[in-house]
C-alpha positions as a printed Julia matrix, in Angstrom:
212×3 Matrix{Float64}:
   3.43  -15.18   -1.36
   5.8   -12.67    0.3
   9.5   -13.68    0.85
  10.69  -11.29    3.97
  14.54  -11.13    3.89
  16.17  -10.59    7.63
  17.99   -7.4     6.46
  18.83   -4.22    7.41
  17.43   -1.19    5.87
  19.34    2.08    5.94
  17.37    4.38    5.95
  14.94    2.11    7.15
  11.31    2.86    5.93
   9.8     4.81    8.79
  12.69    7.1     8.49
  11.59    7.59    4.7
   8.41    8.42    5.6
   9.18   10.95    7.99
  11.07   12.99    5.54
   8.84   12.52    2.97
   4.83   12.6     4.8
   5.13   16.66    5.81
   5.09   17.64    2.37
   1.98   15.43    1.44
  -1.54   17.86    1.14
  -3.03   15.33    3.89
  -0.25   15.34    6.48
  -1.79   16.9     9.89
   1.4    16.39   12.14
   4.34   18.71   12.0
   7.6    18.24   10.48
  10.15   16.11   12.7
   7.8    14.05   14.19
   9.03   11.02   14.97
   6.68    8.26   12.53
   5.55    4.63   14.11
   4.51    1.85   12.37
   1.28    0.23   13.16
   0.4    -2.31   10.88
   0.88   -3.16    7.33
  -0.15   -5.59    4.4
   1.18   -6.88    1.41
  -0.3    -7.49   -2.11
   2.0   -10.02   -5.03
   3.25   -8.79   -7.64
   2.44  -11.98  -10.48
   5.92  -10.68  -11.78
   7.87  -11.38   -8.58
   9.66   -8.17   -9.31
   7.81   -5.37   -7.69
   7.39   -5.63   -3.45
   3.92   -4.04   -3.02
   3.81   -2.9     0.53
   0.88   -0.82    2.49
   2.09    0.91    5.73
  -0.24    2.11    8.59
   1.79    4.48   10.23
   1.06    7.32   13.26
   3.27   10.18   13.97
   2.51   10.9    17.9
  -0.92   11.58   19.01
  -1.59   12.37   15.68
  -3.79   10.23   13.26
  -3.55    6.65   11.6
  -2.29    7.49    8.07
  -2.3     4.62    4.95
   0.97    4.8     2.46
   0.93    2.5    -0.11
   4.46    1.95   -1.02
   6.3     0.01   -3.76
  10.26   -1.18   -3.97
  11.8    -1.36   -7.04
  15.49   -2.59   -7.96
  15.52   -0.1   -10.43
  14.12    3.41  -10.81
  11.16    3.91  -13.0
  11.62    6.55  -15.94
   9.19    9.3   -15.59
   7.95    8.6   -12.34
  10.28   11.24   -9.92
   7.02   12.7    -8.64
   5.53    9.86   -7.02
   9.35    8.56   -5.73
   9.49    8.45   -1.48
  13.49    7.82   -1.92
  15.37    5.45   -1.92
  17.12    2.76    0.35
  20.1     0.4     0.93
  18.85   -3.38    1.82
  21.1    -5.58    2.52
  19.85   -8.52    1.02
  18.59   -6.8    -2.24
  21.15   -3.92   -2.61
  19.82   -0.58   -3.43
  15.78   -0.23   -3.79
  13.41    2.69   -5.31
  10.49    3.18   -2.98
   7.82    4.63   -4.94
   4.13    5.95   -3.41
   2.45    2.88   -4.67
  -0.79    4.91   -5.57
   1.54    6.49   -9.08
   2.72    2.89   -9.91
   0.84    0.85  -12.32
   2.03   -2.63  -10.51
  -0.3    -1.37   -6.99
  -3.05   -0.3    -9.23
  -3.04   -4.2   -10.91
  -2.82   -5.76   -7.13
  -5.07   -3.26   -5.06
  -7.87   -4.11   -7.89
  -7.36   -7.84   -7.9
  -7.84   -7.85   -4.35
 -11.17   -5.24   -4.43
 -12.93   -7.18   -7.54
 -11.83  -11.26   -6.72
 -11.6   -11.03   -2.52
  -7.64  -12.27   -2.89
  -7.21  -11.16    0.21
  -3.4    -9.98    1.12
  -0.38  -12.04    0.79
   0.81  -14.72    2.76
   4.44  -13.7     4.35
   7.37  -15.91    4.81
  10.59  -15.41    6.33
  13.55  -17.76    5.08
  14.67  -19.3     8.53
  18.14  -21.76    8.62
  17.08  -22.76    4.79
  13.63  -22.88    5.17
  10.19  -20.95    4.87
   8.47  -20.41    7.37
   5.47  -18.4     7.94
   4.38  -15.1     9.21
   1.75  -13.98   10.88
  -0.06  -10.58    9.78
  -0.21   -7.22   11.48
  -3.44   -7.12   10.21
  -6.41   -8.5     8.43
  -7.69   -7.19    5.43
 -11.25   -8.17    4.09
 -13.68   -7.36    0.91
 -17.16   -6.73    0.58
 -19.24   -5.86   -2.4
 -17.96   -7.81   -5.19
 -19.48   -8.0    -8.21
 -19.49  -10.2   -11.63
 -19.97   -6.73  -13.44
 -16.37   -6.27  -12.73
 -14.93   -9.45  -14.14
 -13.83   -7.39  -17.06
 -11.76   -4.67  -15.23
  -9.92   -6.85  -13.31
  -7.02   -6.58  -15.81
  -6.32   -2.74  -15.3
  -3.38   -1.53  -17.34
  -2.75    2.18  -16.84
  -3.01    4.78  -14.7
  -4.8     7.77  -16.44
  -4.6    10.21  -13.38
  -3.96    9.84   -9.91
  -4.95   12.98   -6.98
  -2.88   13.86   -4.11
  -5.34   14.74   -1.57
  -7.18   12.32    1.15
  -8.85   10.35    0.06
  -6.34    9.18   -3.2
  -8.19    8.61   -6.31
  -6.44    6.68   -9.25
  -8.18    6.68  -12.21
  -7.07    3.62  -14.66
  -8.4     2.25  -17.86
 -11.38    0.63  -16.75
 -11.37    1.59  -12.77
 -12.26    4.41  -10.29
  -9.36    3.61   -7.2
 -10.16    5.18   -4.11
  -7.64    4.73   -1.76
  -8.63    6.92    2.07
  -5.16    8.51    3.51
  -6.48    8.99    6.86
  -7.87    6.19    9.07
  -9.7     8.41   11.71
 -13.11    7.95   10.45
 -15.71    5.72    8.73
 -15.88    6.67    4.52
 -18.47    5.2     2.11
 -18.34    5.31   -1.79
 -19.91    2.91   -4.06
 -18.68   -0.15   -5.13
 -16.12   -3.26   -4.01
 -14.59   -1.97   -0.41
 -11.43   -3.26    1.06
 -11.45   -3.23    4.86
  -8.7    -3.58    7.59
  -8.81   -4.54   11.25
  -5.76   -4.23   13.3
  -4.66   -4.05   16.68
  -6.19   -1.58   18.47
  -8.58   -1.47   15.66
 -11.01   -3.99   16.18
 -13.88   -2.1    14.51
 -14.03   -2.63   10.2
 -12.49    0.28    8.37
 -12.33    0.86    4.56
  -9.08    1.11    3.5
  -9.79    1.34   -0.54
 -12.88    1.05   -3.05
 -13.32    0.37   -6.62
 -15.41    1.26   -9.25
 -16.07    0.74  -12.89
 -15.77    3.73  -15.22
């Protein structure tokens, strides 16, 4: 599960990415443009100490773009290249947000979710003292899975990660493929994570996995 704290964010994560998506290879808008949030899922960190966030975000007429993002209460030593920046949440004090694709923690829950069909995490907002549930932006589904990957389930470090669209990490014992731009149907081989959202109502593959 997902506990959602009623905070405020400054600067809040939209603002983040709107500093930080014109300098990515895959970016098509121009800088200064405004970013909106479309949709977004969640994956659990077993640890409880990672928040393992995936944004869907547009920046005018421009395209649907996919940012994995991480938040950390602490920042991660030799990992400056892959940090978005950082942010002041009320609730949880100062956070690292780091592009999720460089951080071993995504890696585990994006290929638990491609190889066993986890599906995303359930969100809950704390509400007068108690839980209660929220619904999801999105849906997220998985196709293709295999018992040949029961083995690489348990990835446990990155070996190289690209920058351009689509994302490739490459792990111990997993090929990530992770599409940047939502604008059009992609096929590779393997387990395939797909999202509908609103306005979406067609299947499209967010990520795929592969054995190395």
């Amino acid at each position: 599960m997902a506990l959602i704290h009623k905070a405020t964010l400054s600067p809040t994560k939209v603002e983040l990415l709107a500093a930080w998506l014109p300098g990515r290879p895959w970016y098509q808008g121009e800088a200064g443009t405004p970013v909106e949030r479309v949709a977004s899922y969640r994956f659990d960190d077993p640890e409880g100490a990672v928040g393992i966030e995936t944004l869907l975000v547009k920046t005018g007429s421009g395209p649907t773009y996919q940012v994995p993002l991480t938040y950390r209460g602490a920042p991660v030593e030799g990992a400056d290249e892959w940090l978005v920046g950082t942010m002041d949440h009320s609730a949880l004090g100062r956070r690292w947000v780091y592009d999720g694709t460089g951080d071993i923690v995504y890696a585990e829950a994006l290929a638990q979710a491609l190889l066993t069909g986890s599906g995303q995490a359930q969100e809950f907002m704390e509400v007068d003292g108690h839980l209660e549930p929220r619904q999801p932006s999105m849906a997220i589904t998985t196709s293709n899975i295999s018992t040949d990957f029961a083995e690489a389930r348990a990835v446990i470090a990155i070996t190289g990660t690209t920058t351009a669209d689509p994302t490739v990490i490459e792990t111990d014992k997993l090929t990530l493929t992770i599409p940047r731009l939502l604008t059009h149907a992609v096929s590779f081989p393997g387990a395939v994570l797909f999202g509908t959202w609103p306005g979406q109502p067609a299947s499209i593959p967010l990520a795929f996995a592969n054995p190395r």
